[in-house]
C-alpha positions as CSV (number, residue, x, y, z in Angstrom):
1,X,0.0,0.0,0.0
2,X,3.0,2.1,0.5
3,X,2.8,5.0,-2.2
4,X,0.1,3.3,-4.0
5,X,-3.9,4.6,-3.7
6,X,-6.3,2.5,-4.7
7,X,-9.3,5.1,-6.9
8,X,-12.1,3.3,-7.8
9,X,-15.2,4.5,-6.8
10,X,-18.9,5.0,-8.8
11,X,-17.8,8.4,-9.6
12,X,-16.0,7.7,-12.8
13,X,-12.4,9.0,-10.8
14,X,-9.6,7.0,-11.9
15,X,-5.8,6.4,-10.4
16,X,-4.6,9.2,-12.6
17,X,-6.0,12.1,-11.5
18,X,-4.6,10.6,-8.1
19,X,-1.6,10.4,-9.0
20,X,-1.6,13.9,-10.8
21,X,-2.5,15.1,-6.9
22,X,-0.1,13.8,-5.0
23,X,2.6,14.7,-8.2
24,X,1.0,18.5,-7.5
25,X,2.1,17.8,-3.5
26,X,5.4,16.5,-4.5
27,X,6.3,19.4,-6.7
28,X,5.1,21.8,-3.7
29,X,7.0,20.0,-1.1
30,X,10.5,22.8,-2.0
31,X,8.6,25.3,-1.8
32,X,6.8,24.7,1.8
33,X,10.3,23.8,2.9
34,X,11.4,27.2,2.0
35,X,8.5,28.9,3.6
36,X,8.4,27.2,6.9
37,X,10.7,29.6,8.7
38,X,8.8,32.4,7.8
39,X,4.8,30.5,8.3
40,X,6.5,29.9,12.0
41,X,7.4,33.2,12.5
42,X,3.8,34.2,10.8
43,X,2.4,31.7,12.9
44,X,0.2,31.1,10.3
45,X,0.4,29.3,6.9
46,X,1.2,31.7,4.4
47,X,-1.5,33.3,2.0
48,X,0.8,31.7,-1.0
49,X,0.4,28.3,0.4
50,X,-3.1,28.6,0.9
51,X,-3.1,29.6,-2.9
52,X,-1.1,27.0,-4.0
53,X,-3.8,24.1,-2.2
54,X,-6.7,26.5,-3.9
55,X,-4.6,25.9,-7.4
56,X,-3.7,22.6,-6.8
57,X,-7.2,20.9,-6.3
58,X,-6.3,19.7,-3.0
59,X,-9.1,21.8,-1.2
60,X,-11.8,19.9,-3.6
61,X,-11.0,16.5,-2.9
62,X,-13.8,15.7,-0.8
63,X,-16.0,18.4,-1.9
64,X,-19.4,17.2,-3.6
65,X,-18.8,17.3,-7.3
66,X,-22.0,19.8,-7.6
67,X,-20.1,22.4,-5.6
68,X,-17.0,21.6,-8.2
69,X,-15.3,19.1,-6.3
70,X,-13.7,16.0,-6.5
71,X,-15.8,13.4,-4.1
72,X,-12.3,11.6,-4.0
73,X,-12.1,8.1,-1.8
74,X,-10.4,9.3,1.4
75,X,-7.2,7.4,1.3
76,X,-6.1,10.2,-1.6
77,X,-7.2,12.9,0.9
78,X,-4.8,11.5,3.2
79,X,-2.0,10.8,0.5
80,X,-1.8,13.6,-0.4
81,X,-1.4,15.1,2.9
82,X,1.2,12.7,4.2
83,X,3.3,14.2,1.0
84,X,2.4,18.1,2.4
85,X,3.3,16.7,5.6
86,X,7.2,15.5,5.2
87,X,7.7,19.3,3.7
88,X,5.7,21.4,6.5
89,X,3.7,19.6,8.9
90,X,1.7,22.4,9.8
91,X,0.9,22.9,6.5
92,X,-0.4,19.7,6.0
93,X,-2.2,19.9,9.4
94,X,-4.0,23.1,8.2
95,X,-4.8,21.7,4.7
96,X,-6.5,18.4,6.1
97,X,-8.5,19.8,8.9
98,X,-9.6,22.6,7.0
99,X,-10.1,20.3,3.5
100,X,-11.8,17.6,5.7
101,X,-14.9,20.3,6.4
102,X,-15.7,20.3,2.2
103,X,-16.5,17.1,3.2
104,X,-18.5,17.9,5.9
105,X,-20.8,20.4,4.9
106,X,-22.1,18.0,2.8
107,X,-23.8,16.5,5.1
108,X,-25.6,19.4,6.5
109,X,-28.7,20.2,4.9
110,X,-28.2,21.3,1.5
111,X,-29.2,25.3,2.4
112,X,-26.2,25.2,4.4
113,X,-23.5,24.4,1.1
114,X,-25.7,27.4,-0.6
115,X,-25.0,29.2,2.1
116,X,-21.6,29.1,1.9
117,X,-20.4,28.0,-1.4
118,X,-23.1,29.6,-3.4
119,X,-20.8,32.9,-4.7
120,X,-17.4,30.8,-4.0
121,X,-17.2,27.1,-3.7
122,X,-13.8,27.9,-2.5
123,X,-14.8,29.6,0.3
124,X,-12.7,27.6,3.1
125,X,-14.2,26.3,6.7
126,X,-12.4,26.5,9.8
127,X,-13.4,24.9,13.3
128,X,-13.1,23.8,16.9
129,X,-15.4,21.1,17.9
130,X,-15.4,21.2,21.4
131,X,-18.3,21.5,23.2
132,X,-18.2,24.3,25.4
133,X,-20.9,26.8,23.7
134,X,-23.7,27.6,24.9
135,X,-26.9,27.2,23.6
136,X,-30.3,28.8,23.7
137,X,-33.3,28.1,21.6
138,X,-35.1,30.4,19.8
139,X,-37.1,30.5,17.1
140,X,-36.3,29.0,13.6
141,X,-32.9,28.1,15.6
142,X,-30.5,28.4,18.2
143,X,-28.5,31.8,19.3
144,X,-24.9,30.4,20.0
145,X,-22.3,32.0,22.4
146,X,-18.5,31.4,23.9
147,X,-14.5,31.0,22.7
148,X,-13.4,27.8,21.3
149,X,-9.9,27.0,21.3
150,X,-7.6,25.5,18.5
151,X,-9.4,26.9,15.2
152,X,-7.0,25.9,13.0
153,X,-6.5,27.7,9.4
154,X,-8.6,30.3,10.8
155,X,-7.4,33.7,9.5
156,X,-8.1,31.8,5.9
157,X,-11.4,31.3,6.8
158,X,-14.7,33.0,6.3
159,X,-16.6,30.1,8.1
160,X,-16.6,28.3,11.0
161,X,-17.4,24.7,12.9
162,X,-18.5,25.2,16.5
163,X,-19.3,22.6,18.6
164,X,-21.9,22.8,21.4
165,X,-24.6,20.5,23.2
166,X,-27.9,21.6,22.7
167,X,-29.6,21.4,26.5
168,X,-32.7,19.6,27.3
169,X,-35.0,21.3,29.8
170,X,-34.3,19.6,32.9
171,X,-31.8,17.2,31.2
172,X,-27.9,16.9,32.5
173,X,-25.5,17.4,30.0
174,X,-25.8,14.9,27.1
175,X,-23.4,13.9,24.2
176,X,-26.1,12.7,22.4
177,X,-27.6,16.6,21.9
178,X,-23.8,17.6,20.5
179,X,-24.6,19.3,17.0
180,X,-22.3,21.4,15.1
181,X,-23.1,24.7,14.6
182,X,-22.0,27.0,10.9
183,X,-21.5,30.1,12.0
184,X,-19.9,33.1,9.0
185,X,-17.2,35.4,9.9
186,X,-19.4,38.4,10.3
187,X,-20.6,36.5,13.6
188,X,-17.8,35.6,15.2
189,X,-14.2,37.2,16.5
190,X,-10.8,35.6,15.8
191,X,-8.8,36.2,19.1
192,X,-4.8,35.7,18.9
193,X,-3.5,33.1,21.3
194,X,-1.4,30.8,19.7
195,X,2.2,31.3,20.8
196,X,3.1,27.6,20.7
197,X,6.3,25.4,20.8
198,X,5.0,22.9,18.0
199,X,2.9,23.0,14.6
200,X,3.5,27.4,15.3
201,X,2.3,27.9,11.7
202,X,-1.4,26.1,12.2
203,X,-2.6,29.6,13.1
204,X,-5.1,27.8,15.7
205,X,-6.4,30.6,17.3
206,X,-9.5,31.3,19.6
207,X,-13.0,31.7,18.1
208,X,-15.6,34.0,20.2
209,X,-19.3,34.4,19.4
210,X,-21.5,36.7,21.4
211,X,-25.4,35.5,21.1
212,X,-25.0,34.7,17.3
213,X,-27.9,33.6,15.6
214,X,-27.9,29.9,13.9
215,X,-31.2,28.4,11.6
216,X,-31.8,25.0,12.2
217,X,-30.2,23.8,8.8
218,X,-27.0,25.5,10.0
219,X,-26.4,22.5,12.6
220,X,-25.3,18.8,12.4
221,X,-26.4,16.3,14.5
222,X,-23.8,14.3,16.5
223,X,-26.1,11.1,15.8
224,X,-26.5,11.5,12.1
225,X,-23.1,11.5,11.7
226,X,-22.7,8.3,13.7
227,X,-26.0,6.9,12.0
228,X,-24.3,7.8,8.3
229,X,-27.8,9.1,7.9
230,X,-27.3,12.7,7.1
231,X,-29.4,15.8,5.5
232,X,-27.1,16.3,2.9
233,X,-27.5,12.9,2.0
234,X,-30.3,13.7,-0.2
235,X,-28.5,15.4,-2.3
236,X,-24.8,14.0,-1.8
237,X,-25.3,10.9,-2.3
238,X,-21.8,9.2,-3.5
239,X,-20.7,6.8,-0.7
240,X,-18.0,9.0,0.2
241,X,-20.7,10.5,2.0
242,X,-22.2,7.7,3.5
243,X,-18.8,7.5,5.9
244,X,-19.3,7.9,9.6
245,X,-18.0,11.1,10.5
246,X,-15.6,10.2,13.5
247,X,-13.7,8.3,11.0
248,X,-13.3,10.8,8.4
249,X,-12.5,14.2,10.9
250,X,-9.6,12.3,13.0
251,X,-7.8,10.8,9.9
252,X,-7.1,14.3,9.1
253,X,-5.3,15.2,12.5
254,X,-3.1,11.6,12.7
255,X,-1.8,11.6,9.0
256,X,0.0,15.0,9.2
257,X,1.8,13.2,12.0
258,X,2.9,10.3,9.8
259,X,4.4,12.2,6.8
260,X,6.2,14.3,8.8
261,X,8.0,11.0,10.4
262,X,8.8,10.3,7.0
263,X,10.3,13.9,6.8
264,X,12.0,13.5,9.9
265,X,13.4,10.1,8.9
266,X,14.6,11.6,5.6
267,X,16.6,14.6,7.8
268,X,17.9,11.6,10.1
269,X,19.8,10.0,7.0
270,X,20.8,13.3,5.7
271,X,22.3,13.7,9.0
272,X,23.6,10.2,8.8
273,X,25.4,10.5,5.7
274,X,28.0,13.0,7.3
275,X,28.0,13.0,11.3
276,X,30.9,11.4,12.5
277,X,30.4,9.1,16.4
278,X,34.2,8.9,16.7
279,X,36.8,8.2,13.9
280,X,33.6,6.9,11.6
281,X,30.2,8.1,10.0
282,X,27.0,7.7,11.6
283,X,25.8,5.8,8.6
284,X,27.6,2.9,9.3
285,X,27.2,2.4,12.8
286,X,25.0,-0.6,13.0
287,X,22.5,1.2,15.9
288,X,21.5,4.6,13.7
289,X,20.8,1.5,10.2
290,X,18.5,-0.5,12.8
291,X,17.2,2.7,13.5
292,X,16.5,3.8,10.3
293,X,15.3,0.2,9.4
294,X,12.8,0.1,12.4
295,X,11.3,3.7,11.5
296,X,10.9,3.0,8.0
297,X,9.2,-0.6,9.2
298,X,6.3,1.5,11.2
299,X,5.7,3.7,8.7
300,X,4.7,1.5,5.9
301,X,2.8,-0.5,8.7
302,X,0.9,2.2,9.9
303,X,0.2,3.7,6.2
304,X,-1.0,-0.3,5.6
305,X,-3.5,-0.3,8.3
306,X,-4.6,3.5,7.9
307,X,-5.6,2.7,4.1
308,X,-7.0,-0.8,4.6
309,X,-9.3,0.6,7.2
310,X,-10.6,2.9,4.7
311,X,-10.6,0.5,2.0
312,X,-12.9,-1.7,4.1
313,X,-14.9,1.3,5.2
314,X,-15.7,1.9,1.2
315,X,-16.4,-1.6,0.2
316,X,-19.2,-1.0,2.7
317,X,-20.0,2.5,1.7
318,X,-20.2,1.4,-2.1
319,X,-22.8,-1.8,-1.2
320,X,-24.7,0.2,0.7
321,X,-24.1,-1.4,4.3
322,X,-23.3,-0.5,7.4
323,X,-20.0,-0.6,9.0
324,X,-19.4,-2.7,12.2
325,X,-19.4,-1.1,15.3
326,X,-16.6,-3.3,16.8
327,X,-14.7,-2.6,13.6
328,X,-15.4,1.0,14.2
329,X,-13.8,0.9,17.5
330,X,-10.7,-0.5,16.1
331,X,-10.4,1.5,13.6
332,X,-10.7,4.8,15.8
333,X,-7.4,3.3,18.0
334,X,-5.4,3.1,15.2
335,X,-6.4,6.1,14.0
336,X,-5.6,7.3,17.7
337,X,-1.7,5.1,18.4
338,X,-0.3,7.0,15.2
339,X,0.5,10.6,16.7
340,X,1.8,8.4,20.1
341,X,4.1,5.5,17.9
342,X,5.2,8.9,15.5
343,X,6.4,10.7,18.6
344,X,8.4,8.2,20.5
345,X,9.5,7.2,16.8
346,X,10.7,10.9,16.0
347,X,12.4,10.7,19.5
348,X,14.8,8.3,18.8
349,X,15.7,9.6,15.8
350,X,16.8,13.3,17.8
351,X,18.4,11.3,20.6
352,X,20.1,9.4,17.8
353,X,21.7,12.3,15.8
354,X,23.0,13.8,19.3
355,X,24.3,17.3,19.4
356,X,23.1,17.9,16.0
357,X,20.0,17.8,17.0
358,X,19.5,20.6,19.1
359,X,20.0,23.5,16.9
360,X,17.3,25.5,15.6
361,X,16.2,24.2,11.9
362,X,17.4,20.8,12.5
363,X,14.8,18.6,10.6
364,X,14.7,16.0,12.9
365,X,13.8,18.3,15.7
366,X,11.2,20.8,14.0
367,X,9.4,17.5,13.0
368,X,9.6,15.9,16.4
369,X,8.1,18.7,17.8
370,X,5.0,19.5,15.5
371,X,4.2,15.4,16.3
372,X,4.3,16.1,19.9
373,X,2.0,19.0,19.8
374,X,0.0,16.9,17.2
375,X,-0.5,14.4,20.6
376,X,-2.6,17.5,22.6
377,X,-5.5,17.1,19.9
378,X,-8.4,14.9,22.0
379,X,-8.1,12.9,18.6
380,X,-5.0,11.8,18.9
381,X,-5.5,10.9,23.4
382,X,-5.5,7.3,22.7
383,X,-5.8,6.3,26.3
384,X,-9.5,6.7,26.3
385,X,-9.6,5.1,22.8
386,X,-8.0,2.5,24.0
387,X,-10.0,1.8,27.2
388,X,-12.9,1.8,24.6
389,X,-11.6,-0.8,22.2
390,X,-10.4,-3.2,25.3
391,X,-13.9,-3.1,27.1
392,X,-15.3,-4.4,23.5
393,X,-12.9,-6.7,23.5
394,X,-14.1,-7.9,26.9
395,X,-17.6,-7.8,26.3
396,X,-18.7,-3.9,27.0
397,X,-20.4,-2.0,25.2
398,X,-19.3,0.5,23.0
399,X,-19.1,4.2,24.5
400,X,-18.0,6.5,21.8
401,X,-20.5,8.0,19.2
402,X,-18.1,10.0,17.8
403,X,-16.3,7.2,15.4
């Protein structure tokens, strides 16, 4: 599976307009290199990297082909950026979390695309799911108020994805009422707090909203994701579409993890090549070409089991079937172990190249330290995911709705 992405879905896409994507990544990846000093220092992605994804295609890969997009399997999605990824991880963060809402908003009800894309289908989504708003209903809708955290891509953005639990009179809090809610730009404030130590160029700043107003066909239910019985499924209604949601969303905030663990393995044998550990190079010492062997090992492991699982998930999309809960489960923990097997990966690799490793614009390093701060993303916490997959294994029941 390694470097190959299987296209063969009931929208006529073939493997070469694949292929032309990730070629389009490759051909980018000297270019983000060359920018990544200054998108840290911006702490943002830059507006000509934002351009070049518009130019590209890569933001209409799992757009619905009416809006002018691609409706692309998944795996692409995430080829495409693993390639971003070994260049500028935060780049590649930015483009999948940010890409990953074109996908989406097509399960809202369809109002909600014209909404947005009507004038510009490549008007760009931003969001923070968490769900600390607070709701009030009102008539035709809900009025929507508080700061979310971590809105990656943000300043590109002229909407956002806010999460919030809608509150049942008399009720205690309750997952099961978690919608999100569209909100446009001209309701909402971007607030700059993200001084960082890893992925500095994701530009994931605060979101505030003061009593905004948002119509019913401006939310997503929780439980229609998880049901893969959505709105927008009357109108989008290639199986793409027909994925759960939880499975789509956290793809997009592991696989930014594993390119750049190729990138960082790629700075390791530069390294390599010329360090010398006493009288001879690095390269030959036996310990740094088990290293190398043992990072490369994992990766094509982990890329095997990301794109199986998604090839699985589409065979059932495509026949119109559901998708097993238990596989499910599994299938959100290896999502989940990648950003923690990445990290203590990457870490061997910077204790490996020693004092190289420490100065500023060492590959190795910059990469090891977007992957930790990739770990602080609730997606990525696979402790919980974990504890959810064992109890299945013992018998329990399942306790996350959000997969």
């Amino acid at each position: 599976m390694d470097g190959t992405v299987r296209v063969d879905n009931d929208k006529g896409l073939t493997s070469e307009l694949a292929q032309t994507l990730l070629q389009r990544a490759e051909a980018l990846q000297p270019a983000l290199r060359k920018r990544s000093a200054k998108a840290a220092e911006l702490r943002r992605i830059p507006d000509e990297t934002i351009a070049d994804f518009q130019s590209a295609g890569f933001f209409k890969m799992l757009q619905p082909e009416q809006w002018g997009g691609y409706a692309l399997d998944p795996q692409v999605f995430y080829a495409v950026q693993m390639k971003i990824a070994e260049a500028c991880m935060s780049s590649a963060w930015v483009l999948g979390v940010v890409a990953v809402h074109n996908w989406q908003l097509a399960l809202f009800d369809d109002q909600a695309a014209q909404d947005v894309w009507k004038d510009d289908p490549t008007t760009l989504i931003s969001s923070s799911y968490a769900p600390v708003g607070k709701v009030e209903k009102v008539d035709g809708g809900y009025k929507l108020s508080g700061q979310w955290g971590f809105s990656s891509g943000s300043e590109h953005c002229d909407w956002v994805f806010l999460g919030a639990v809608v509150p049942e009179e008399g009720a205690p809090f309750d997952m099961r009422n978690y919608r999100t809610f569209l909100v446009p730009k001209s309701d909402y404030e971007i607030i700059d707090t993200w001084h960082v130590v890893g992925l500095k160029a994701t530009g994931s700043q605060d979101i505030r909203v003061d009593g905004a107003f948002v119509p019913e066909h401006r939310t997503h239910k929780l439980l229609d994701g998880h049901n893969c019985d959505n709105p927008g499924n009357a109108v989008n209604d290639a199986p793409v579409f027909r994925l759960p949601f939880g499975q789509v969303f956290v793809r997009a905030v592991c696989t930014a993890s594993l390119g750049a663990l190729e990138g960082a393995l790629a700075s390791y044998i530069e390294t390599a090549k010329t360090r010398m550990v006493g009288p001879a190079k690095m390269a030959d010492d036996p310990f740094a070409r088990r290293l190398a062997a043992d990072v490369k090992t994992a990766i094509v492991e982990m890329k095997r089991t990301m794109f199986s699982n998604f090839d699985a998930m589409m065979d059932c999309a495509r026949a119109g079937q559901p998708i097993a809960i238990d596989d499910r489960v599994q299938y959100r923990f290896d999502s989940a172990v990648v950003a923690d097997r990445c990290a203590e990966l990457s870490a061997r690799m910077l204790k490996a190249v020693g004092s190289k490793g420490i100065f500023l614009g060492n590959g190795v390093l910059e990469r090891h330290l977007d992957i930790m701060a990739s770990q602080a993303h609730v997606a990525n916490n696979v402790n919980m995911y974990a504890n959810n997959f064992g109890g299945v294994q013992f018998g329990n029941d399942n306790t996350d709705l959000n997969l």
